[in-house]
C-alpha positions in Angstrom: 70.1 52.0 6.3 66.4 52.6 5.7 64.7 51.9 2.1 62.5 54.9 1.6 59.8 55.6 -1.1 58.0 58.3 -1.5 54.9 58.7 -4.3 53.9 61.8 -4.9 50.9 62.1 -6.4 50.5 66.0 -7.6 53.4 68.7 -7.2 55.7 69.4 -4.2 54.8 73.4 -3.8 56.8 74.1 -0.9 59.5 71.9 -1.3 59.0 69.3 1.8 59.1 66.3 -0.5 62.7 67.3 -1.8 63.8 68.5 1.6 62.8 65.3 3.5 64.6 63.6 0.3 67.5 65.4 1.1 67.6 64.6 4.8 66.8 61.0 3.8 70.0 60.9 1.7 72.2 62.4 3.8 71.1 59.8 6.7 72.2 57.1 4.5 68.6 55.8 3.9 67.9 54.5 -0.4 65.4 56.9 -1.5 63.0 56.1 -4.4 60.8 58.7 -5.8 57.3 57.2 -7.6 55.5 59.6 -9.5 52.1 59.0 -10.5 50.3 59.5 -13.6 50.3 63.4 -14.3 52.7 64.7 -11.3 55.8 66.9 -10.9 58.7 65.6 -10.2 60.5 68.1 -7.9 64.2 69.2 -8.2 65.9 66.2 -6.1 69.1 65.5 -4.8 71.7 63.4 -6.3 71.6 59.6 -5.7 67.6 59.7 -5.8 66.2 57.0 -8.0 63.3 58.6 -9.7 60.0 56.2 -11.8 57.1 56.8 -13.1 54.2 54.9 -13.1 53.2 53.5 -15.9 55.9 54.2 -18.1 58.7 53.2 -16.0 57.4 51.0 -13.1 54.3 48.6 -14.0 50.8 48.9 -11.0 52.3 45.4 -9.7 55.9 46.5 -9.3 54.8 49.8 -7.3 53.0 47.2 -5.0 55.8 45.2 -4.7 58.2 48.3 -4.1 55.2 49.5 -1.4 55.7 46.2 0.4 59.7 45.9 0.1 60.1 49.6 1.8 60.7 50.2 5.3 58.7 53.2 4.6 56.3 54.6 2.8 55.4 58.6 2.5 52.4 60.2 0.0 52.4 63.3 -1.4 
């Protein structure tokens, strides 16, 4: 079971954030979502742990979380 995190940075027009969520999940992998200051968050699966950053999740946590994931995907 992979530990997958995923920032997204702006919006998730055509949905390939929320799909490879999806397929992520279903694999067994721990998804979390990071959005950044002034994204959308897109319509996600159950069992996804969604933060935002700064309000949820300090600059030094997300580097920890960077470093703690097996891997790490920008959108």
């Amino acid at each position: 079971m992979a530990q997958a995190l995923h920032l997204i940075k702006g919006d998730d027009p055509g949905g390939l954030a929320a799909a490879t969520v999806a397929r992520q999940l279903a694999a067994g992998d721990t998804v979390t979502v990071v959005a950044l200051h002034g994204a959308v968050i897109p319509s996600l699966p159950a069992g996804t742990v969604v933060r935002r950053v700064p309000e949820d999740l300090s600059w030094d946590a997300l580097l920890q979380a960077v470093f703690q994931a097996d891997q790490v995907i920008t959108w």
